[in-house]
matplotlib code that plots the C-alpha trace (Angstrom):
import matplotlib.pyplot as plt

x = [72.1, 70.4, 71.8, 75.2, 74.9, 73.4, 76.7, 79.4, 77.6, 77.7, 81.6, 82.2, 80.9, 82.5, 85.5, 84.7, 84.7, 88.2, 90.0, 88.0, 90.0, 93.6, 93.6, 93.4, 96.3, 99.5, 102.3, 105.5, 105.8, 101.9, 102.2, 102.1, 99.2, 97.6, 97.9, 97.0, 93.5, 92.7, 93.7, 91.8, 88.8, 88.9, 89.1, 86.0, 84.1, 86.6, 86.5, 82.3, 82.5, 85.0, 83.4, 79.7, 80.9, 82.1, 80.4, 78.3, 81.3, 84.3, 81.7, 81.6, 85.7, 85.4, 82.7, 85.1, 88.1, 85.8, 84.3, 88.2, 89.0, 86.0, 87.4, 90.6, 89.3, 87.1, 90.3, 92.4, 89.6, 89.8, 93.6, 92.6, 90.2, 92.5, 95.0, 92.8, 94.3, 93.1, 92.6, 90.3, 86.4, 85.0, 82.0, 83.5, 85.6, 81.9, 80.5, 83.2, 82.7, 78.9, 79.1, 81.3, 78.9, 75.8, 78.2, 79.0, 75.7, 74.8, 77.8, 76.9, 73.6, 74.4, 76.4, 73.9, 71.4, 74.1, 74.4, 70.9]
y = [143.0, 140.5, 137.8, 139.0, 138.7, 135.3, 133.8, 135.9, 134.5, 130.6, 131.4, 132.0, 128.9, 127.2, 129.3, 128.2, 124.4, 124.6, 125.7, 123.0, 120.6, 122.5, 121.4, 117.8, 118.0, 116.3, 119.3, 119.8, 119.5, 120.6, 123.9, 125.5, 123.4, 124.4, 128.5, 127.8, 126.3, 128.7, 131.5, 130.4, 129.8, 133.1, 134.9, 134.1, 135.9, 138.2, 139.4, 139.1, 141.7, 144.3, 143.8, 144.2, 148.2, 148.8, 149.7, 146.7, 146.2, 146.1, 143.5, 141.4, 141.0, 140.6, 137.4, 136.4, 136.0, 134.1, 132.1, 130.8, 130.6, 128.6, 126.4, 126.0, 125.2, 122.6, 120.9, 121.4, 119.8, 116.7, 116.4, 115.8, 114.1, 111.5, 111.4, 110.0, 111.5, 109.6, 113.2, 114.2, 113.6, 112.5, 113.8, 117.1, 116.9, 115.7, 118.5, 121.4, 119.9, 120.4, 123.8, 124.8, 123.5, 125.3, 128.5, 128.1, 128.1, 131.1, 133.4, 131.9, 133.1, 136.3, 136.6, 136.3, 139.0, 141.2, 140.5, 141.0]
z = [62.7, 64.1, 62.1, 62.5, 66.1, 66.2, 64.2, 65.8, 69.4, 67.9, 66.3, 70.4, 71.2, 68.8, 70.2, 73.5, 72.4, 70.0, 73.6, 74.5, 72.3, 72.2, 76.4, 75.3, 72.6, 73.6, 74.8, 72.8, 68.7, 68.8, 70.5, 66.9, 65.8, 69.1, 68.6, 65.0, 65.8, 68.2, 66.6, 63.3, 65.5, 66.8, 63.5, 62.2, 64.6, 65.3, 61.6, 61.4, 64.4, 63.1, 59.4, 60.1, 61.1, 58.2, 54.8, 52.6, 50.4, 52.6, 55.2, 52.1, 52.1, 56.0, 55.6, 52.8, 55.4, 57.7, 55.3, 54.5, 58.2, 58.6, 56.1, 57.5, 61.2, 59.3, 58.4, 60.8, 63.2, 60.8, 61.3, 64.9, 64.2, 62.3, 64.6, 66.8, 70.4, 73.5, 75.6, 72.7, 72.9, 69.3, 70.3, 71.0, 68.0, 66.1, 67.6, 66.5, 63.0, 63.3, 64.6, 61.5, 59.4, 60.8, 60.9, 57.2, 55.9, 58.5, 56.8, 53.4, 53.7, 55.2, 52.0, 49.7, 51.4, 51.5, 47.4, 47.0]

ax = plt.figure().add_subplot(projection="3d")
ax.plot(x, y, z, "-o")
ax.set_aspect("equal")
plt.show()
């Protein structure tokens, strides 16, 4: 339980940081790109929380879903990242990107214990 709590609290600071990022995105033809990375964000930890009261197997499909949110945020973090916005902190953006990657490994090796 430990563990479980340890990812879902860094998935809400990565949450925390994503809103972070959505302030500095340019208003208008975004707004859907906008809701879309927060709401991806959210999912991950949103679906590690509901999953990890469930039974082993039916967790495993939960970490599944945030594994592939994780994956989209990843690259929906590198279209922003490519478009290179002014309002937009690469180090903020850098930093999102790192987060994922520490949370990725986390749920991956979550994953496998479970498996064991």
């Amino acid at each position: 339980m430990e563990e479980e709590s340890d990812i879902i609290n860094k998935s809400e600071v990565l949450v925390s940081l994503i809103y972070k990022i959505c302030r500095g995105l340019p208003r208008g033809d975004d707004f859907m790109f906008k809701s879309h990375l927060s709401r991806t964000a959210i999912f991950i930890s949103s679906n590690l929380a509901e999953g990890q009261k469930k039974g082993k197997e039916e967790f495993r499909e939960y970490i599944n879903t945030s594994i592939e949110s994780l994956k989209e945020l990843k690259a929906q973090l590198n279209m922003v990242k490519e478009k290179n916005y002014v309002q937009i902190s690469a180090f903020d953006i850098n930093k999102a990107l790192d987060l994922c990657g520490e949370l990725d490994k986390m749920i991956h090796e979550l994953l496998l214990k479970l498996n064991a």
